[in-house]
Backbone bond lengths (Angstrom), bond angles and torsions (degrees), N, CA, C in turn:
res aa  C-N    CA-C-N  psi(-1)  N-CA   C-N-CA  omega(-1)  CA-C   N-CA-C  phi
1 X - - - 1.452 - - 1.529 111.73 -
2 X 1.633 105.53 -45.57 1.897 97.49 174.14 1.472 93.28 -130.68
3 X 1.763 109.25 144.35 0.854 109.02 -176.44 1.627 98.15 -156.18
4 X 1.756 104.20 119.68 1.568 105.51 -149.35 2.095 56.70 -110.94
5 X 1.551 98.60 163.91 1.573 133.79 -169.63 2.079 111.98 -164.20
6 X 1.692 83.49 85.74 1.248 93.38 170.02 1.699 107.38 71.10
7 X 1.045 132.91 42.27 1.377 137.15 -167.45 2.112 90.58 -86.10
8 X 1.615 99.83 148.48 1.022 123.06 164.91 1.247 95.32 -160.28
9 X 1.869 85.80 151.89 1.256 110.62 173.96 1.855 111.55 -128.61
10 X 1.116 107.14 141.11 1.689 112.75 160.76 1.371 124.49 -162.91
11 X 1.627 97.66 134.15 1.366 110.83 -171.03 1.196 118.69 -85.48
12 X 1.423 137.17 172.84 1.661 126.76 147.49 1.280 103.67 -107.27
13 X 1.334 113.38 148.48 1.123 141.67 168.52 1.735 119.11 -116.26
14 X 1.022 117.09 97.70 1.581 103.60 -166.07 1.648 134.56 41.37
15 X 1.375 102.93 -93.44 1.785 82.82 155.41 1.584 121.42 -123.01
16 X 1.492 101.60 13.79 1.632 106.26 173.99 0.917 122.73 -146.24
17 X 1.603 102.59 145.37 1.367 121.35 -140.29 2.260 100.77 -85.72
18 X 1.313 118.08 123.26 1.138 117.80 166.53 1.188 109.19 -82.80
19 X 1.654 126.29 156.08 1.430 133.62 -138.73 1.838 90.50 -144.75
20 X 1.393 102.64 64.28 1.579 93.75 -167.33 1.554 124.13 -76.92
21 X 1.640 114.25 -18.61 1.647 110.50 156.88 1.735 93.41 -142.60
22 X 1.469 83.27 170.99 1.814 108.96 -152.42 1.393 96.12 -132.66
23 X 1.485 127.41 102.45 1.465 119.63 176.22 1.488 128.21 18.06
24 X 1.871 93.72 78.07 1.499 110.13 174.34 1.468 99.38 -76.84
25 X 1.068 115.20 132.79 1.499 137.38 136.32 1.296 121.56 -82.42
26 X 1.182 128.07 146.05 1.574 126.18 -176.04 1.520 117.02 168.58
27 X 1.129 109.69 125.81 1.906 107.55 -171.93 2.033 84.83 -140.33
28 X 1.448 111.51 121.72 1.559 122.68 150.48 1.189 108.35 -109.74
29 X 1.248 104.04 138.10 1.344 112.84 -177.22 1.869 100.44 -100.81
30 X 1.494 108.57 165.90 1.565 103.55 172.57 1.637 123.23 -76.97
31 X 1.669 98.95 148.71 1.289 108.18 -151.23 1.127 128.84 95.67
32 X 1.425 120.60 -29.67 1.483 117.53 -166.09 1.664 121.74 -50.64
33 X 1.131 132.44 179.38 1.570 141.48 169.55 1.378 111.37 -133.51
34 X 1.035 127.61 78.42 1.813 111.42 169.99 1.449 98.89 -137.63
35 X 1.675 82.46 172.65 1.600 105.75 -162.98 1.740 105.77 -128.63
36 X 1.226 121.25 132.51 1.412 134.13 -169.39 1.662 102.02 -92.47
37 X 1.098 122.89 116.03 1.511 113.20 177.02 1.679 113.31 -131.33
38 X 1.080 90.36 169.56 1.811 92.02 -176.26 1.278 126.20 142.98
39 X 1.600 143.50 163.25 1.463 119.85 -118.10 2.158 71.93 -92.39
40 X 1.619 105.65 -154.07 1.649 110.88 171.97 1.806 88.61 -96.30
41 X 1.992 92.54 152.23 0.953 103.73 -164.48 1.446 128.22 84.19
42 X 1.163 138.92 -17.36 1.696 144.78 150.67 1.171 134.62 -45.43
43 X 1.360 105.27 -12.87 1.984 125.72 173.50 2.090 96.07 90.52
44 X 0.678 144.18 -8.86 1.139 147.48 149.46 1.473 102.47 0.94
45 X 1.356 128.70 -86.22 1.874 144.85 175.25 1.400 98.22 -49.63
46 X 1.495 135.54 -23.37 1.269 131.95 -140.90 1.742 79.32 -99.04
47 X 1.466 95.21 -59.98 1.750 95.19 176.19 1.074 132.92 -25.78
48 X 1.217 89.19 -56.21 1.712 108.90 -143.33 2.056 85.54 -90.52
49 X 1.082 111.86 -15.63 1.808 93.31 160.00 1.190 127.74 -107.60
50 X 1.227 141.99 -0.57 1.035 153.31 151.13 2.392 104.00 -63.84
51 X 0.789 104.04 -34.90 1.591 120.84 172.39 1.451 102.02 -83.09
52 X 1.207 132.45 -31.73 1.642 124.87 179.08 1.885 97.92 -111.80
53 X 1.526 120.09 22.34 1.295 119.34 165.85 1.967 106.38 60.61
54 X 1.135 97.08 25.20 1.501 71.32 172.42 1.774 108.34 -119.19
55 X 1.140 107.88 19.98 1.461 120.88 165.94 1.666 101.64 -146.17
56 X 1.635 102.54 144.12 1.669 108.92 150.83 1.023 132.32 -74.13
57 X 1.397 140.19 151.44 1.220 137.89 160.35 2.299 106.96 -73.64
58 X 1.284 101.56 134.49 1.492 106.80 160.00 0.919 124.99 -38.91
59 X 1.559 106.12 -64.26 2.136 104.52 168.94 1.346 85.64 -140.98
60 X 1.868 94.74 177.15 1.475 98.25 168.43 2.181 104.62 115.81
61 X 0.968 128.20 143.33 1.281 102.16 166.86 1.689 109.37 -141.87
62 X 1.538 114.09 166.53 1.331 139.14 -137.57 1.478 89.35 -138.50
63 X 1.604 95.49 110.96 1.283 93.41 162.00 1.701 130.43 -127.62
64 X 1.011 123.05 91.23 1.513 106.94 173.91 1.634 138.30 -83.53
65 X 1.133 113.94 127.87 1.336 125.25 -177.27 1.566 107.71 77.74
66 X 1.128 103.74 41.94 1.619 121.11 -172.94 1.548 119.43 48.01
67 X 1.426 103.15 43.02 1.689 101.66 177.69 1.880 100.40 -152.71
68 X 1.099 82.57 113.45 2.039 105.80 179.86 1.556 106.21 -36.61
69 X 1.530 100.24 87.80 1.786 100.47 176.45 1.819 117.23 -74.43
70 X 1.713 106.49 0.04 1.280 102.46 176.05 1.832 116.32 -84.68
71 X 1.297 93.48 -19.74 1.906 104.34 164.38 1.307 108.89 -66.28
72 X 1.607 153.26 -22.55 1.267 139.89 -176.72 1.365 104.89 -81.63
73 X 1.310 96.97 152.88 1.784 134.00 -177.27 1.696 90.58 -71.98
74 X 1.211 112.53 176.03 1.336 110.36 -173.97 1.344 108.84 -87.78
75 X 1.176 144.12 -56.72 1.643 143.61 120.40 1.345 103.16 30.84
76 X 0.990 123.92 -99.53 1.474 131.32 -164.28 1.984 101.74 -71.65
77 X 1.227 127.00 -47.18 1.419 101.45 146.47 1.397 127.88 -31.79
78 X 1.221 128.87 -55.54 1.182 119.08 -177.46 1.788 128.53 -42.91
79 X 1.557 83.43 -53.43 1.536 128.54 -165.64 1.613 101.24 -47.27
80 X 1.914 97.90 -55.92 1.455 108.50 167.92 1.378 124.17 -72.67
81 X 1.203 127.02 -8.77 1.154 126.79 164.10 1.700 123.28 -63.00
82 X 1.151 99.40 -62.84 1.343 139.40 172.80 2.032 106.63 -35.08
83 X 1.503 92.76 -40.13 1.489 107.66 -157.85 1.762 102.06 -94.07
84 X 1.600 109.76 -39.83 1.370 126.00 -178.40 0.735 139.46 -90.59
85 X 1.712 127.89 -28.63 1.538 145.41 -132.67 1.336 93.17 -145.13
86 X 1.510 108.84 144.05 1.438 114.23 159.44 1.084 115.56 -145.31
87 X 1.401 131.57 129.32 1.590 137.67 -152.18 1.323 105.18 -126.15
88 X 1.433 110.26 133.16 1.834 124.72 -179.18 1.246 105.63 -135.44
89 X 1.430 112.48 133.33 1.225 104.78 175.54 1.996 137.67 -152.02
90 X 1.234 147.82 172.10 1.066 105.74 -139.32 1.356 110.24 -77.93
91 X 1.246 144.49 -31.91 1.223 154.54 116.85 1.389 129.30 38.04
92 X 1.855 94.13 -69.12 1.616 108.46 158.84 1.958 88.09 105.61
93 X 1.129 127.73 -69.22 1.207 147.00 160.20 2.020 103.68 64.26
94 X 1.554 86.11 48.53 1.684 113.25 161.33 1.495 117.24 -71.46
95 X 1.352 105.01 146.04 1.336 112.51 -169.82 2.044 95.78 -82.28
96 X 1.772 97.56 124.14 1.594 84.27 -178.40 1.222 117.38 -70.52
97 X 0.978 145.12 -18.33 1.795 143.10 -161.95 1.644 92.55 -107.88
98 X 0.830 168.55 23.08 1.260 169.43 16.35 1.276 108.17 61.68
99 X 1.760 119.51 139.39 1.091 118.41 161.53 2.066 110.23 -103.20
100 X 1.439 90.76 167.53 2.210 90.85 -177.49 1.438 91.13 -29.21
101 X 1.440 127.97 -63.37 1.542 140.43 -113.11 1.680 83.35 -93.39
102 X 1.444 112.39 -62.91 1.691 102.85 164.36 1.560 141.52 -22.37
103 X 1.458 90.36 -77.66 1.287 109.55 170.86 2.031 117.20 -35.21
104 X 1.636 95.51 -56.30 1.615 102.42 162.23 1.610 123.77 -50.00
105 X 1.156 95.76 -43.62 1.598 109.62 -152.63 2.057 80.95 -69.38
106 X 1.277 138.33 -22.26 1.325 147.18 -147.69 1.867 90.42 -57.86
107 X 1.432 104.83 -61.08 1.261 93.31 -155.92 2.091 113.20 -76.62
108 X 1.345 110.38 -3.67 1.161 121.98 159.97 1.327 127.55 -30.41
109 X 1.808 81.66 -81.36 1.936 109.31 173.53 1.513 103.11 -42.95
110 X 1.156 134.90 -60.68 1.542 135.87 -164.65 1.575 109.96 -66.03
111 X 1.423 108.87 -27.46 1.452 114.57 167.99 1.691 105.19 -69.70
112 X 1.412 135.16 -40.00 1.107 133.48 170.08 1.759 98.50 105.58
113 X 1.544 106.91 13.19 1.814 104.30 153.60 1.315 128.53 -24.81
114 X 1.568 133.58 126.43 1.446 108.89 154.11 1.799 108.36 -65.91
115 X 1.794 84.72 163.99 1.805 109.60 173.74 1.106 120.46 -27.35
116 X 1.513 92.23 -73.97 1.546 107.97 -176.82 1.565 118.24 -60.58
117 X 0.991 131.29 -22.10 1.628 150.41 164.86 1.470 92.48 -51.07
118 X 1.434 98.31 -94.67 1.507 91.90 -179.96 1.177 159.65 -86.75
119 X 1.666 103.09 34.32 1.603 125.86 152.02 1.387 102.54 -63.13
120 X 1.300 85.40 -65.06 2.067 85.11 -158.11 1.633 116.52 -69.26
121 X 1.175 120.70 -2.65 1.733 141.93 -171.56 1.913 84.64 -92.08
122 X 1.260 111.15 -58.45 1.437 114.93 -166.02 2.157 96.71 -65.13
123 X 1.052 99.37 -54.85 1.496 105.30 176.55 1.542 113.44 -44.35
124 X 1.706 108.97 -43.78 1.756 76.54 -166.40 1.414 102.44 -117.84
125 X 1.617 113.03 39.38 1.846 109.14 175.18 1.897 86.72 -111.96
126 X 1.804 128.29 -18.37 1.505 110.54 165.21 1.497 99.86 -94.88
127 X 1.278 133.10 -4.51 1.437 104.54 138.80 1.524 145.87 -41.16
128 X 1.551 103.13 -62.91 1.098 136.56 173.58 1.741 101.53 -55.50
129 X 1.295 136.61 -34.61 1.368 147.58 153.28 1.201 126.56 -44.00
130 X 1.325 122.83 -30.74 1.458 149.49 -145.54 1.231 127.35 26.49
131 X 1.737 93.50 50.62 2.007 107.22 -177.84 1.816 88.82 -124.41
132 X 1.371 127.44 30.98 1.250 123.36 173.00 1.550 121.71 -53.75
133 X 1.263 112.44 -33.80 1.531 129.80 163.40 1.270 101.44 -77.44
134 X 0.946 153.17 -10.05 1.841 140.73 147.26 0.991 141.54 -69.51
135 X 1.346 108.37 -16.82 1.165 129.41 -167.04 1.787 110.01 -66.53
136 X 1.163 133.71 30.11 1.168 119.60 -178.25 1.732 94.95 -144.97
137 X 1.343 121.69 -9.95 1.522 133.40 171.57 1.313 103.75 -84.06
138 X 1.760 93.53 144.21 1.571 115.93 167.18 1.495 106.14 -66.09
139 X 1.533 107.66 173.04 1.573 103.30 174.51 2.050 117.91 -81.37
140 X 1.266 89.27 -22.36 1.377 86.09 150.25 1.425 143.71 -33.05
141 X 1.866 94.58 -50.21 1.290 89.88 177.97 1.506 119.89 -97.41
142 X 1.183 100.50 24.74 1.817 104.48 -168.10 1.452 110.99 -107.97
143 X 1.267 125.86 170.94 1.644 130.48 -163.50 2.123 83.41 -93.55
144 X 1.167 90.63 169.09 1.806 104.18 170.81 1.746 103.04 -48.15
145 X 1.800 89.46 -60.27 1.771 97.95 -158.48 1.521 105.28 -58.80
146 X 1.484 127.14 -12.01 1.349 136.57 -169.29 1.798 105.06 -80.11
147 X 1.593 85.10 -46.38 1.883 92.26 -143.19 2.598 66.70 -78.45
148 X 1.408 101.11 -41.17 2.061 73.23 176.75 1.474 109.84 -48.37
149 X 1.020 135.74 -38.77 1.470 140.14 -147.61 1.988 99.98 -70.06
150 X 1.512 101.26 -53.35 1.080 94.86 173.24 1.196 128.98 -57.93
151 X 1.742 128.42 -57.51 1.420 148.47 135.80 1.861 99.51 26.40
152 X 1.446 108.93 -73.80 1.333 137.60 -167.75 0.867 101.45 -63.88
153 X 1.639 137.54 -53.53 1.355 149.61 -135.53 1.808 88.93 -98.57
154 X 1.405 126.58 -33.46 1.136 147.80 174.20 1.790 114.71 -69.78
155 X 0.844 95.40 -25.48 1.739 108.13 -174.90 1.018 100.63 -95.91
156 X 1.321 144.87 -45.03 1.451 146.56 -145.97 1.495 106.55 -124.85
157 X 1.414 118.54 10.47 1.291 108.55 -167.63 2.117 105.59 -92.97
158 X 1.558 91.44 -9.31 1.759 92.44 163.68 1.425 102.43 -96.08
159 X 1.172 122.87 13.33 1.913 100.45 156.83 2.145 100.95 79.28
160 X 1.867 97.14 22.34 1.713 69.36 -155.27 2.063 90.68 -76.83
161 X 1.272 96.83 -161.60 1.570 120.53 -177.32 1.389 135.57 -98.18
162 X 1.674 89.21 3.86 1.331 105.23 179.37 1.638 114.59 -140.26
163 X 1.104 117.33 122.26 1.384 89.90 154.61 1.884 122.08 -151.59
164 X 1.615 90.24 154.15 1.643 96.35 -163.50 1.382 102.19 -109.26
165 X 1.453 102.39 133.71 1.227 123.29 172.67 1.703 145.87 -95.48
166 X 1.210 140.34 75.01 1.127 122.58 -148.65 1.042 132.97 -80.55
167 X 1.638 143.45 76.09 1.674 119.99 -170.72 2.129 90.45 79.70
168 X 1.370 132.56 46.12 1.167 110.97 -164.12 1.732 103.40 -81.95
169 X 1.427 115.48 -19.77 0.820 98.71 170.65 1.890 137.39 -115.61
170 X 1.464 90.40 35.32 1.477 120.00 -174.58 1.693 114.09 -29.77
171 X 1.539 94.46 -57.20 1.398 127.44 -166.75 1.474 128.54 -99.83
172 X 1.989 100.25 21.12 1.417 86.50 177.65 1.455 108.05 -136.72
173 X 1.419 143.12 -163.43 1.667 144.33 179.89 1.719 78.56 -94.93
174 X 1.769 89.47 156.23 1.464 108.63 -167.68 1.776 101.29 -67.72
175 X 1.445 122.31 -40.13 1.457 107.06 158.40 0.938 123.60 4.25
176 X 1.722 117.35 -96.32 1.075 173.30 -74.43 1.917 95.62 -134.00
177 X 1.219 88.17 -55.94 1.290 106.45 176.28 1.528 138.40 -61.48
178 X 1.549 102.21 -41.54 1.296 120.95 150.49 1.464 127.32 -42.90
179 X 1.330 92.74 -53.95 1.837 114.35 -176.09 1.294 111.88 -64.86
180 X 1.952 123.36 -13.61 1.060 128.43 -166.54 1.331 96.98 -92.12
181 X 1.694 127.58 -53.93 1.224 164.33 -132.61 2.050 82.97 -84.92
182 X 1.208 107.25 -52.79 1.636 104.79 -145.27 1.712 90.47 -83.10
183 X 1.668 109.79 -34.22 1.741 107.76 165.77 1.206 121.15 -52.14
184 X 1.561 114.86 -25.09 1.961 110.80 178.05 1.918 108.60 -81.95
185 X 1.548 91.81 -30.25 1.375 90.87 -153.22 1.734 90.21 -77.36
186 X 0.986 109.68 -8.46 1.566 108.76 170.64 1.384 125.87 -92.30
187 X 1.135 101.65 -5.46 1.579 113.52 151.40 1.240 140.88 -90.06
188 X 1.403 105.51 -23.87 1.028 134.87 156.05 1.832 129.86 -58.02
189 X 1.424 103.77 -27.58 1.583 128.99 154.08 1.527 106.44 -68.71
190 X 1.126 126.91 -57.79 1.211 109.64 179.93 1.736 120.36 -69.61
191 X 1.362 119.73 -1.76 1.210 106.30 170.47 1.849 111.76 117.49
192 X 1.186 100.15 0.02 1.618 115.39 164.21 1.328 116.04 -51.33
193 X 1.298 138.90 109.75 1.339 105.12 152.30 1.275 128.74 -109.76
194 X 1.787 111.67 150.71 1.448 120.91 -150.68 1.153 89.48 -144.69
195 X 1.644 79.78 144.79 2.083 106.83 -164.30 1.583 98.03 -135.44
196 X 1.593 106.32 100.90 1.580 112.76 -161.94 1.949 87.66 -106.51
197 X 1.539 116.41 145.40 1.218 153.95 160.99 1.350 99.57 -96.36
198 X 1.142 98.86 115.75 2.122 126.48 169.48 1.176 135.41 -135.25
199 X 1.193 99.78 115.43 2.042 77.36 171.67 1.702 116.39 -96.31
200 X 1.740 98.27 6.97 1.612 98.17 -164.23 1.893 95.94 -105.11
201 X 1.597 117.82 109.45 1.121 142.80 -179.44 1.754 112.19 -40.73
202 X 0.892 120.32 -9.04 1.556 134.85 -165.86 1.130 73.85 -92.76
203 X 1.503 124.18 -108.62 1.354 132.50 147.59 1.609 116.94 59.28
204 X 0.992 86.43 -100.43 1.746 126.47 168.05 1.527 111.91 -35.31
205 X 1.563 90.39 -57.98 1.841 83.62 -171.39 1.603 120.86 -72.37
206 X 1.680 106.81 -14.31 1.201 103.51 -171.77 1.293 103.12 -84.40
207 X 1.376 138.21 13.91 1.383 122.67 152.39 1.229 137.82 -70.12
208 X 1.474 134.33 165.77 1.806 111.81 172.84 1.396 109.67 -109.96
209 X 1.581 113.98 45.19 0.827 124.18 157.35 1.458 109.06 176.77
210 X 1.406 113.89 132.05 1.355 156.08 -172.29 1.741 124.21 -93.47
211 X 1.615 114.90 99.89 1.540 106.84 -166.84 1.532 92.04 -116.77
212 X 1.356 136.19 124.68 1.593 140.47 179.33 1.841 101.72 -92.24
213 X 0.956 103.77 163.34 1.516 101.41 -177.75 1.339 114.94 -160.43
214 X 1.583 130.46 110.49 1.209 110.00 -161.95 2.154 99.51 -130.35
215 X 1.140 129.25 124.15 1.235 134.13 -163.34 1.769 122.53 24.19
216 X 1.910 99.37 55.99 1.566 108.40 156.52 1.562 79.20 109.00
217 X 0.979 130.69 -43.52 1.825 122.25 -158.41 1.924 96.34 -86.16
218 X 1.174 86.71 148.04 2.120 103.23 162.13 1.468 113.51 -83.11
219 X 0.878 104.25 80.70 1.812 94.98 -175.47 1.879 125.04 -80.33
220 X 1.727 97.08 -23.56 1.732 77.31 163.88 1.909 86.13 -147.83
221 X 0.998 105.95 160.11 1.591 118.58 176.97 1.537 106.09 -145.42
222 X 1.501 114.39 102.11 1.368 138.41 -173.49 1.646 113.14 -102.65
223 X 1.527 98.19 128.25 1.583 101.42 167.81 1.144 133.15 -124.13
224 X 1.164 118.06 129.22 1.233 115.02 -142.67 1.505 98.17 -110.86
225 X 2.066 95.21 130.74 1.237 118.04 -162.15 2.082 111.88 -80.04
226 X 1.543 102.00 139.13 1.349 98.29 176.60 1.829 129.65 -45.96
């Protein structure tokens, strides 16, 4: 399903050039569960957007669903983004004047849903959340584990096939966190696959698969046996 081939990346920085990945190799197949770990600074973020299209790789090419997403115009990047990918992150990065049900309903409207479609589409995926009674509050008024809940409920509400996670549970009490953790991994049953960024080792292990990363290079990628 993704299959990065020789990917590099490099930035400029004034007059020198940072070298943020070093001939990634990498093939996920669908379904998968793994988790990218490694200290800050390892290309970890670098990955994981260039894989959710919102950066290029320098050289090297990226292919998902067996068709070279580094050949699209930005347009049709988008388009596939939009259609495939679903991004959470620790942040949350909710619209504040927005209500839960809004904020969700966001990627609808841009799909060009009718209303009535996506009331009741928005209604029963923060059901399915168990923030159905929230659904009419800003994120203001919501707890961390709430305003993640939506986040998710927001990512996944186009059904895409991927989704990337950043640090999702960076920003919350270990509660909170759990409750976030056991909503992916239940998506992950149905056949999602999700590619979570961590620095928290708990984290990490509960994936069934393990990518280490140490300044731009993959240095061990572990799978972890039933």
């Amino acid at each position: 399903m993704i299959q990065l081939d020789h990917i590099e990346r490099v930035f400029q920085v004034g007059d020198q050039k940072v070298h943020a990945l070093h001939d990634i190799e990498l093939k996920i197949e669908r379904g998968e569960y793994l988790s990218i770990m490694g200290p800050s600074g390892s290309g970890k973020s670098t990955l994981l957007n260039i894989i959710g299209l919102l950066d290029r790789p320098s050289e090297g090419q990226f292919f998902l669903d067996n068709k070279d997403v580094t050949l699209l115009t930005e347009k049709e990047q988008a388009q596939t983004r939009r259609e495939k990918i679903g991004f959470i992150f620790q942040f949350f990065h909710l619209v504040p004047r927005l209500t839960a049900a809004e904020n969700v309903e966001l990627p609808l409207v841009l799909a060009g849903m009718m209303p009535n479609e996506r009331k009741e589409k928005v209604a029963k995926v923060l059901q399915a959340m168990g923030i159905g009674d929230r659904m009419h509050h800003r994120p203001e008024q919501l707890s961390g584990g709430q305003r993640q809940r939506v986040a998710i409920a927001r990512a996944t509400i186009m059904q895409p096939a991927v989704l990337l996670a950043d640090e999702p549970t960076g920003n919350l009490d270990r509660a909170s966190g759990k409750e976030v953790v056991d909503i992916l991994e239940r998506l992950v049953d149905k056949g999602l696959t999700l590619i979570i960024v961590t620095h928290d080792p708990e984290l990490g292990e509960r994936a069934q698969r393990k990518i280490n990363m140490v300044d731009g290079s993959i240095v061990s990628d572990t799978l972890k046996h039933a």
